[in-house]
TIVO-2410 file (N, C-alpha, C; in nm, 3 decimals):
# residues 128
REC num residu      c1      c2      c3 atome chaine
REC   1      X  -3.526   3.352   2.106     N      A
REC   1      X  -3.597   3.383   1.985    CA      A
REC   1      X  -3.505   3.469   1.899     C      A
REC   2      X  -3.510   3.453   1.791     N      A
REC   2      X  -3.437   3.538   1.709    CA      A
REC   2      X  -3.523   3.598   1.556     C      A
REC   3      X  -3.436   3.681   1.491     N      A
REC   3      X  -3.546   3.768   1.392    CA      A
REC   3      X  -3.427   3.748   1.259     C      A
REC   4      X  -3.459   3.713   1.126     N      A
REC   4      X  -3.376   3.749   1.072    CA      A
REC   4      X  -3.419   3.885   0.987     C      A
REC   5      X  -3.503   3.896   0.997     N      A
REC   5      X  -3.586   4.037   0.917    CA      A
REC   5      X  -3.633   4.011   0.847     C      A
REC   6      X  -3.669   4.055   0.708     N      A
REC   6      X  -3.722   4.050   0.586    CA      A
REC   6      X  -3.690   4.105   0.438     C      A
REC   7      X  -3.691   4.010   0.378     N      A
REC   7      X  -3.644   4.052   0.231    CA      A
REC   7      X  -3.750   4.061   0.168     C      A
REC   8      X  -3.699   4.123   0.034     N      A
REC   8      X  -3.803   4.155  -0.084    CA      A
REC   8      X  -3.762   4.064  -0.209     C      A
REC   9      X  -3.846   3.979  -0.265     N      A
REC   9      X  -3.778   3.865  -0.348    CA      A
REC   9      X  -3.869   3.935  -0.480     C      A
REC  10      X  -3.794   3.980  -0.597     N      A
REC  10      X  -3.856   3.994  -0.701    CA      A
REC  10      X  -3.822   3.900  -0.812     C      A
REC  11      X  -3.920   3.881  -0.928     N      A
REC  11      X  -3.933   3.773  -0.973    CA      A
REC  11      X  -3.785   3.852  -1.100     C      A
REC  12      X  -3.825   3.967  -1.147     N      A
REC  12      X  -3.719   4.015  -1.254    CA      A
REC  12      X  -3.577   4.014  -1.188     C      A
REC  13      X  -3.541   4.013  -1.058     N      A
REC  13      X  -3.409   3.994  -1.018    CA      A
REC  13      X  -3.372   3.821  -0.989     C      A
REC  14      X  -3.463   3.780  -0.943     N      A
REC  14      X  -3.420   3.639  -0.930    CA      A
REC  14      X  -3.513   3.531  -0.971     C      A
REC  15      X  -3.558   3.533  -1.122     N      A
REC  15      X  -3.628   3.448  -1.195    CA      A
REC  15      X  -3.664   3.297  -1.126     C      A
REC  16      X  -3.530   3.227  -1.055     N      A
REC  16      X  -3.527   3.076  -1.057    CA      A
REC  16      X  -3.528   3.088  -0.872     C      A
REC  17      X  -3.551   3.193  -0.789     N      A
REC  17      X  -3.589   3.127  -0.666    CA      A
REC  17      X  -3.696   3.083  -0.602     C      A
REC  18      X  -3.681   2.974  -0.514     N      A
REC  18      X  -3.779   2.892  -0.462    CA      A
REC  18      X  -3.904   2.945  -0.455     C      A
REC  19      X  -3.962   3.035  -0.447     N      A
REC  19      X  -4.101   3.082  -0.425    CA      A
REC  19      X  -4.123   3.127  -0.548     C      A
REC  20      X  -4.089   3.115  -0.645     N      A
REC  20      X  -4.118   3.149  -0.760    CA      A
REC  20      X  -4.157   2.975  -0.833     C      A
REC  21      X  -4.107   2.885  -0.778     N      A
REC  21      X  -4.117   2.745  -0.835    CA      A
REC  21      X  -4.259   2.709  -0.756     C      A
REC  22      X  -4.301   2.739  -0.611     N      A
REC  22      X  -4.400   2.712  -0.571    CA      A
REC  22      X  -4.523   2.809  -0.606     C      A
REC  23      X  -4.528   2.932  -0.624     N      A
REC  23      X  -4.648   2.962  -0.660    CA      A
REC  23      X  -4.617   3.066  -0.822     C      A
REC  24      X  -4.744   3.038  -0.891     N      A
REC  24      X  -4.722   3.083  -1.020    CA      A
REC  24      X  -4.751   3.215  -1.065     C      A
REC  25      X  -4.696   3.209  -1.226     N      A
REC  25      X  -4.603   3.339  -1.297    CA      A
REC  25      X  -4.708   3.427  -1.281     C      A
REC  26      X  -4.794   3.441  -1.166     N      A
REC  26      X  -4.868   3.586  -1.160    CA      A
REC  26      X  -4.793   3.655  -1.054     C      A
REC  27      X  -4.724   3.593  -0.953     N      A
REC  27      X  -4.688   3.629  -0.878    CA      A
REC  27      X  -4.508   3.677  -0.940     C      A
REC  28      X  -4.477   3.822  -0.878     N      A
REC  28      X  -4.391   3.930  -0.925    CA      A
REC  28      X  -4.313   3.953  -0.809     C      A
REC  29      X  -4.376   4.000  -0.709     N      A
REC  29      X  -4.279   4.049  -0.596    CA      A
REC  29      X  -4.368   3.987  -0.444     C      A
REC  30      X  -4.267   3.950  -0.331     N      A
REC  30      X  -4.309   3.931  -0.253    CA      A
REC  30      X  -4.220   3.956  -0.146     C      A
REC  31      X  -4.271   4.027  -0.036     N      A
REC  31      X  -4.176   4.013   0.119    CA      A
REC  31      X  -4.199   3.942   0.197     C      A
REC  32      X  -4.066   3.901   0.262     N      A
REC  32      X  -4.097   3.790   0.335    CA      A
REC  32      X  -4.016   3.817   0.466     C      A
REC  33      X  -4.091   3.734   0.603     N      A
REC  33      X  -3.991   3.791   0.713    CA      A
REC  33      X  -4.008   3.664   0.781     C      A
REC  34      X  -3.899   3.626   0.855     N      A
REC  34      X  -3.881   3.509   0.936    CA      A
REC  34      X  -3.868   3.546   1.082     C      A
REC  35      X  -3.907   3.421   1.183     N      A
REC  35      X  -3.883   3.422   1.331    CA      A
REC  35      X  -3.894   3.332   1.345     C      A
REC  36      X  -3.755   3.272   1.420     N      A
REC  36      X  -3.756   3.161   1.480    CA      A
REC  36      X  -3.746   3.127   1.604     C      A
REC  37      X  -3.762   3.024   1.714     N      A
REC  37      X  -3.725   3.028   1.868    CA      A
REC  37      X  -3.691   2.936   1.857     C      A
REC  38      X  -3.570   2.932   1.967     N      A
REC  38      X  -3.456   2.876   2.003    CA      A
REC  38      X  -3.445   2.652   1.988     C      A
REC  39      X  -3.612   2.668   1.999     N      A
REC  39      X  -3.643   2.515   2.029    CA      A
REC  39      X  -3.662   2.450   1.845     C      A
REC  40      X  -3.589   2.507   1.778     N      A
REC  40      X  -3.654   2.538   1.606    CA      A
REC  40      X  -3.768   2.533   1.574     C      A
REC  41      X  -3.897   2.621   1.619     N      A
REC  41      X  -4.004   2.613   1.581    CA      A
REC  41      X  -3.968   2.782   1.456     C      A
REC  42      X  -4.068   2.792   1.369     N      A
REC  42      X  -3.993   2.894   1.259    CA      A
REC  42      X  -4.176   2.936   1.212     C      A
REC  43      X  -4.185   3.067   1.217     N      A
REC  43      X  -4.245   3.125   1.161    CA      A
REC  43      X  -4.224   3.242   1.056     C      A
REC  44      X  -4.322   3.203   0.951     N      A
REC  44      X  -4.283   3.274   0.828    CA      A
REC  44      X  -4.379   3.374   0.773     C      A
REC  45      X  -4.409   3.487   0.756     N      A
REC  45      X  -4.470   3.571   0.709    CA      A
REC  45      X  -4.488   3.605   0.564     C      A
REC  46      X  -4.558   3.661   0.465     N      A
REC  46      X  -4.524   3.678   0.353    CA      A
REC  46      X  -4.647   3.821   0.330     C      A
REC  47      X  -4.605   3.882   0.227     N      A
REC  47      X  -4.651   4.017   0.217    CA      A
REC  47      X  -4.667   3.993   0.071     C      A
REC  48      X  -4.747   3.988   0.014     N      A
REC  48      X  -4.777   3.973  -0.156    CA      A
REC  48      X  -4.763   4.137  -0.211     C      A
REC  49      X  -4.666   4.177  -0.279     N      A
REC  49      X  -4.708   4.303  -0.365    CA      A
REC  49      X  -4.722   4.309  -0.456     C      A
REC  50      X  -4.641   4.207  -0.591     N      A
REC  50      X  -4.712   4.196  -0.690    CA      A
REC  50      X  -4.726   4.062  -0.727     C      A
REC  51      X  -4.895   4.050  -0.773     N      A
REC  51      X  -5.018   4.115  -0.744    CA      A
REC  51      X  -5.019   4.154  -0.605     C      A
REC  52      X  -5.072   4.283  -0.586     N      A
REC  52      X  -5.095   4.300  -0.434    CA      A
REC  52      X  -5.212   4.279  -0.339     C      A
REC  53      X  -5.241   4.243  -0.235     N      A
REC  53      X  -5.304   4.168  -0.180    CA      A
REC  53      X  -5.452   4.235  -0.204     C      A
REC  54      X  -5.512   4.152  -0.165     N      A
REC  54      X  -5.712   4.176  -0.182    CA      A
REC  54      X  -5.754   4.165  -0.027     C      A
REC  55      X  -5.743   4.250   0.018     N      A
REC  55      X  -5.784   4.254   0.166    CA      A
REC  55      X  -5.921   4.225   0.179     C      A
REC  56      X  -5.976   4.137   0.309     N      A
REC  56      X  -6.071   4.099   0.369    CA      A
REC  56      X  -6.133   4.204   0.391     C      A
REC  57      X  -6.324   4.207   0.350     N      A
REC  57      X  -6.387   4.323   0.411    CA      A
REC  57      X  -6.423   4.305   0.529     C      A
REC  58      X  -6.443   4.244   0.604     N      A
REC  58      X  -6.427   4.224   0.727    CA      A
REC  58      X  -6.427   4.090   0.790     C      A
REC  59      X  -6.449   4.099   0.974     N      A
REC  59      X  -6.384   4.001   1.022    CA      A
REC  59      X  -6.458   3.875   1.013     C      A
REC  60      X  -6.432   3.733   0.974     N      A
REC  60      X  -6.501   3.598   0.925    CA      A
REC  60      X  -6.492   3.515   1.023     C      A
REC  61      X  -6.514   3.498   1.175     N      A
REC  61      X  -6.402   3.383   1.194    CA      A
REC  61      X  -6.518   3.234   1.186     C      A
REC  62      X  -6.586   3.261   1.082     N      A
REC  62      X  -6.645   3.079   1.028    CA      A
REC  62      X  -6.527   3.037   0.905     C      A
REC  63      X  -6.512   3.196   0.878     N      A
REC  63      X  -6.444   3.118   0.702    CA      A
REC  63      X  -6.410   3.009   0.775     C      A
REC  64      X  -6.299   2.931   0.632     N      A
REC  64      X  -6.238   2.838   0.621    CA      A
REC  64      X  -6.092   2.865   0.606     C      A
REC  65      X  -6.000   2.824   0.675     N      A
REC  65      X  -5.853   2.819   0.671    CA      A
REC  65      X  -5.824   2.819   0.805     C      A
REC  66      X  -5.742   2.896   0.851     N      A
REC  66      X  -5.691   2.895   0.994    CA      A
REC  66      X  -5.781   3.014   1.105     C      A
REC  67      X  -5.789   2.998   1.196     N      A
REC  67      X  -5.877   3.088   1.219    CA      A
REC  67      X  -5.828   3.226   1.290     C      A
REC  68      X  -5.731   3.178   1.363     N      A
REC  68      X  -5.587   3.279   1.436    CA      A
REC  68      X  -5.518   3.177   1.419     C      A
REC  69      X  -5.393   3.258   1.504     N      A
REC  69      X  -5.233   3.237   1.575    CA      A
REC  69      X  -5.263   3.243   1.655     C      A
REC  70      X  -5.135   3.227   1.789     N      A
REC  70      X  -5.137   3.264   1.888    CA      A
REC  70      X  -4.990   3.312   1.946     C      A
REC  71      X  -4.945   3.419   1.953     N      A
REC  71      X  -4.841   3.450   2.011    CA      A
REC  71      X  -4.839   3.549   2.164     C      A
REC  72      X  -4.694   3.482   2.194     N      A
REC  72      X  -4.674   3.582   2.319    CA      A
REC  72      X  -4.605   3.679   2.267     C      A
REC  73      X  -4.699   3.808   2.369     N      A
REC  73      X  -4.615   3.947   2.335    CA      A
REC  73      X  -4.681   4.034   2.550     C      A
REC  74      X  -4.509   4.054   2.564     N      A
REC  74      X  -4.523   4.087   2.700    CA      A
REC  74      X  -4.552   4.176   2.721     C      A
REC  75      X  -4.587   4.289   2.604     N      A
REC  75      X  -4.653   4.387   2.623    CA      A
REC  75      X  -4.750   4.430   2.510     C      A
REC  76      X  -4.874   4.360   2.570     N      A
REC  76      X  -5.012   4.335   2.461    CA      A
REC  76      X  -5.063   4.462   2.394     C      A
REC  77      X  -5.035   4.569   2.514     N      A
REC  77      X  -5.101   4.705   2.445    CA      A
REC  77      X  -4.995   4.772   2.388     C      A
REC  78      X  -4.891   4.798   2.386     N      A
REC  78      X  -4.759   4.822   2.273    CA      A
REC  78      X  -4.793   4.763   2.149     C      A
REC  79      X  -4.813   4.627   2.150     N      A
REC  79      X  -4.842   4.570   2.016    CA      A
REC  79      X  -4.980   4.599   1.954     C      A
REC  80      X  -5.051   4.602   2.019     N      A
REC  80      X  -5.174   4.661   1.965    CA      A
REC  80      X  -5.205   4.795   1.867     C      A
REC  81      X  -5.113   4.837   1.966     N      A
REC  81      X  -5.080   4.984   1.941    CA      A
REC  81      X  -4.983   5.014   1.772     C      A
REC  82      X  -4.861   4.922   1.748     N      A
REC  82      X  -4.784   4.879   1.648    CA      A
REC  82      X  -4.879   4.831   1.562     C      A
REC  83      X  -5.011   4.751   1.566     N      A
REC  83      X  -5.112   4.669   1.476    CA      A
REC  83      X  -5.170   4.805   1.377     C      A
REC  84      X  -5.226   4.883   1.530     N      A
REC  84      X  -5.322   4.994   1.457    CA      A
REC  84      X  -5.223   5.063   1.369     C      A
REC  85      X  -5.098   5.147   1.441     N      A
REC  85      X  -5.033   5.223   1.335    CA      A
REC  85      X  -4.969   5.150   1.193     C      A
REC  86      X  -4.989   5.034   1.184     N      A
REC  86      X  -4.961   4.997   1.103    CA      A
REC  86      X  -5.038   4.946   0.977     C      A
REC  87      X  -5.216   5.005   1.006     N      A
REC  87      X  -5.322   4.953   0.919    CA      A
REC  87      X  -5.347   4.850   0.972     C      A
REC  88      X  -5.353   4.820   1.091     N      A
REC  88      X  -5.403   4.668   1.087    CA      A
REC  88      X  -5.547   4.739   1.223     C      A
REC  89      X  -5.634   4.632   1.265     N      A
REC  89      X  -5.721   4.634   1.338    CA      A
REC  89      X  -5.720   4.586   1.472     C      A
REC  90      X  -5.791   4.613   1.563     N      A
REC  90      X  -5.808   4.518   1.689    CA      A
REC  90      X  -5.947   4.475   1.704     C      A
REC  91      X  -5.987   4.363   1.711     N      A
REC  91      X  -6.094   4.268   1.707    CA      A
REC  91      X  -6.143   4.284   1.872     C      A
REC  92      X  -6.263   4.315   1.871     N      A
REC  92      X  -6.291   4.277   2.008    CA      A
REC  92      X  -6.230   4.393   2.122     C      A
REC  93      X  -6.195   4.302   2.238     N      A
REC  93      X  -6.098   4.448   2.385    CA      A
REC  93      X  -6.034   4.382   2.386     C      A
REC  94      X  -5.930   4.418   2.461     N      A
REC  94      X  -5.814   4.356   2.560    CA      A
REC  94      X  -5.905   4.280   2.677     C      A
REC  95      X  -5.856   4.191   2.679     N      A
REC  95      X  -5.956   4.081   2.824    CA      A
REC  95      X  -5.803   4.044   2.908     C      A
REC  96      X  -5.907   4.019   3.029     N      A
REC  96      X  -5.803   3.949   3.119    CA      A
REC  96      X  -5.793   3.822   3.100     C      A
REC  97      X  -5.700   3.791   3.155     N      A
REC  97      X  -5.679   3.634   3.170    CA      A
REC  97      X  -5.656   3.612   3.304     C      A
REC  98      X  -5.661   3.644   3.362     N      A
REC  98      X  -5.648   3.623   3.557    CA      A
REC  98      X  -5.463   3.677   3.593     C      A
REC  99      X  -5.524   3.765   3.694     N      A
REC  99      X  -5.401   3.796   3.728    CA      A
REC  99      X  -5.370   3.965   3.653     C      A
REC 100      X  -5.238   3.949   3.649     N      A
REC 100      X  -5.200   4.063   3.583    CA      A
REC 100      X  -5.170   4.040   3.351     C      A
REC 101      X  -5.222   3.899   3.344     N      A
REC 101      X  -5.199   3.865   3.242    CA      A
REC 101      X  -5.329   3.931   3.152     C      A
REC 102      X  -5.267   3.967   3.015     N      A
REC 102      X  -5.420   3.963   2.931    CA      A
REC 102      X  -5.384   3.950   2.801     C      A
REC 103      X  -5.467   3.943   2.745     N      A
REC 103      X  -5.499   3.921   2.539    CA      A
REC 103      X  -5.565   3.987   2.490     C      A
REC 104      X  -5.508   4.008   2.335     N      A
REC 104      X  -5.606   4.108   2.226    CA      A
REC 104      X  -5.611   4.029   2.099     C      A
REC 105      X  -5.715   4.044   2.041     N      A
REC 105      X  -5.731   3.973   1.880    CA      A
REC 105      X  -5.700   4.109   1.842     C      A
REC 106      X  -5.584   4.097   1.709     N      A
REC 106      X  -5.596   4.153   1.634    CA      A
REC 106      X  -5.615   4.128   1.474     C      A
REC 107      X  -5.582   4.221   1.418     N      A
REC 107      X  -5.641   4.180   1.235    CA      A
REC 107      X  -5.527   4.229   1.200     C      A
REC 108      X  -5.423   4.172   1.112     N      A
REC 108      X  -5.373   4.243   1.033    CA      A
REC 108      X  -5.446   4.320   0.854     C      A
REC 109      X  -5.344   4.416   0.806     N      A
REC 109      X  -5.406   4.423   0.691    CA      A
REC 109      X  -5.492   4.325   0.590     C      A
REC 110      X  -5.444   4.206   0.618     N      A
REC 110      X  -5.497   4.162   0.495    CA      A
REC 110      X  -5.568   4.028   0.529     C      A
REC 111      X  -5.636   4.056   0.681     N      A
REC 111      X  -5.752   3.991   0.753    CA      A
REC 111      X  -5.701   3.863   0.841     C      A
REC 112      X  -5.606   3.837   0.846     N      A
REC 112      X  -5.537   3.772   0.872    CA      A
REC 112      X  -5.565   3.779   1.065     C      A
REC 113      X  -5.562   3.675   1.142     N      A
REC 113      X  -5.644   3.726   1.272    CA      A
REC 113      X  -5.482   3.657   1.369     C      A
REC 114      X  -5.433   3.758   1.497     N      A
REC 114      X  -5.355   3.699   1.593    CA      A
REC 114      X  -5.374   3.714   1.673     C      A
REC 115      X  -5.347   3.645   1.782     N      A
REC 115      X  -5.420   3.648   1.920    CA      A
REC 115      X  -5.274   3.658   1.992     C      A
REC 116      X  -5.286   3.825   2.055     N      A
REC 116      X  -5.116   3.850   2.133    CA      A
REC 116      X  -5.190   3.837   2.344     C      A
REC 117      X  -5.091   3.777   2.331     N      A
REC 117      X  -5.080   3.673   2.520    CA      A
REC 117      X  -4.968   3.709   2.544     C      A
REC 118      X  -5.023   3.804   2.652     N      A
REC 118      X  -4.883   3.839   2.769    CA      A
REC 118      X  -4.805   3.712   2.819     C      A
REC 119      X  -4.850   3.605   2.827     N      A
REC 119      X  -4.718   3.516   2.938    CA      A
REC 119      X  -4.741   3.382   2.818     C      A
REC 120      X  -4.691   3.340   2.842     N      A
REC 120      X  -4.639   3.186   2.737    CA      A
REC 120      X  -4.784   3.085   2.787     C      A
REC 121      X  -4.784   3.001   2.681     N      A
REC 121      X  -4.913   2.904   2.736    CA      A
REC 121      X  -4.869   2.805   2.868     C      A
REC 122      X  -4.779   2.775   2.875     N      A
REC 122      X  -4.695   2.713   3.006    CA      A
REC 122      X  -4.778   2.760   3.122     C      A
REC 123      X  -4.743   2.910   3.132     N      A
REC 123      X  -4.784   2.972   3.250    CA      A
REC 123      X  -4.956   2.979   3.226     C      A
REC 124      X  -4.985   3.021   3.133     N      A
REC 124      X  -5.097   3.047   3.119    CA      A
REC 124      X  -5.210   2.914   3.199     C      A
REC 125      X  -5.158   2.798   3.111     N      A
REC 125      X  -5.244   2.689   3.155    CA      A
REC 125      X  -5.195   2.583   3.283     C      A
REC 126      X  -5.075   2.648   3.368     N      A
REC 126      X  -5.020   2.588   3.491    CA      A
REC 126      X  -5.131   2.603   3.563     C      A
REC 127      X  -5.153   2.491   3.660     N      A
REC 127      X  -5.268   2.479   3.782    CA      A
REC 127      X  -5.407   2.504   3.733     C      A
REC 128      X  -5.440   2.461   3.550     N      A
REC 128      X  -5.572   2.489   3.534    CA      A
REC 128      X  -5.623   2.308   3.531     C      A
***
């Protein structure tokens, strides 16, 4: 897996780049952070600041769009822990998953829902 970090793309420094052609002239500034793993699967994040985001009053999971993620993180309560200090929420407890494995829903700021899993789905769903 690899990280390339995250940039800040403003519209007054770089008028003509790509995310400026896909979403329109309300949008001013945005951060963005990438992760990719090794097999090229690529996840992309984006942080709206200007306009800045309209956070969810709370948690929906009927809305409509996606409902979570799902990532592995080998240490669920570290990240949890990184969620809260960072304004974000935890949905629900930490549950087991059998064994020494477990999961947490969390919320980020801007309602956005991920579901962090100690071991990869491989392991997870071997011998079920």
């Amino acid at each position: 897996m690899s990280i390339r970090g995250d940039r800040t793309t403003d519209r007054a420094e770089t008028e003509n780049a790509p995310i400026f052609k896909i979403y329109d002239s309300k949008l001013h500034k945005v951060k963005i952070a990438w992760l990719g793993t090794g097999n090229s699967v690529g996840f992309e994040v984006f942080e709206f600041i200007d306009p800045p985001h309209q956070p969810v009053p709370e948690f929906e999971y009927a809305r409509s769009g996606f409902f979570h993620i799902a990532v592995t993180s080998p240490d669920v309560d570290g990240a949890v822990n990184r969620v809260l200090e960072n304004g974000g929420s935890q949905v629900g407890e930490t549950v087991s998953m059998g064994g020494t494995e477990k999961a947490a829903y969390v919320s980020d700021p801007w309602g956005n829902v991920v579901e962090l899993l100690s071991c990869s789905f491989e392991a997870l769903m071997a011998n079920k």
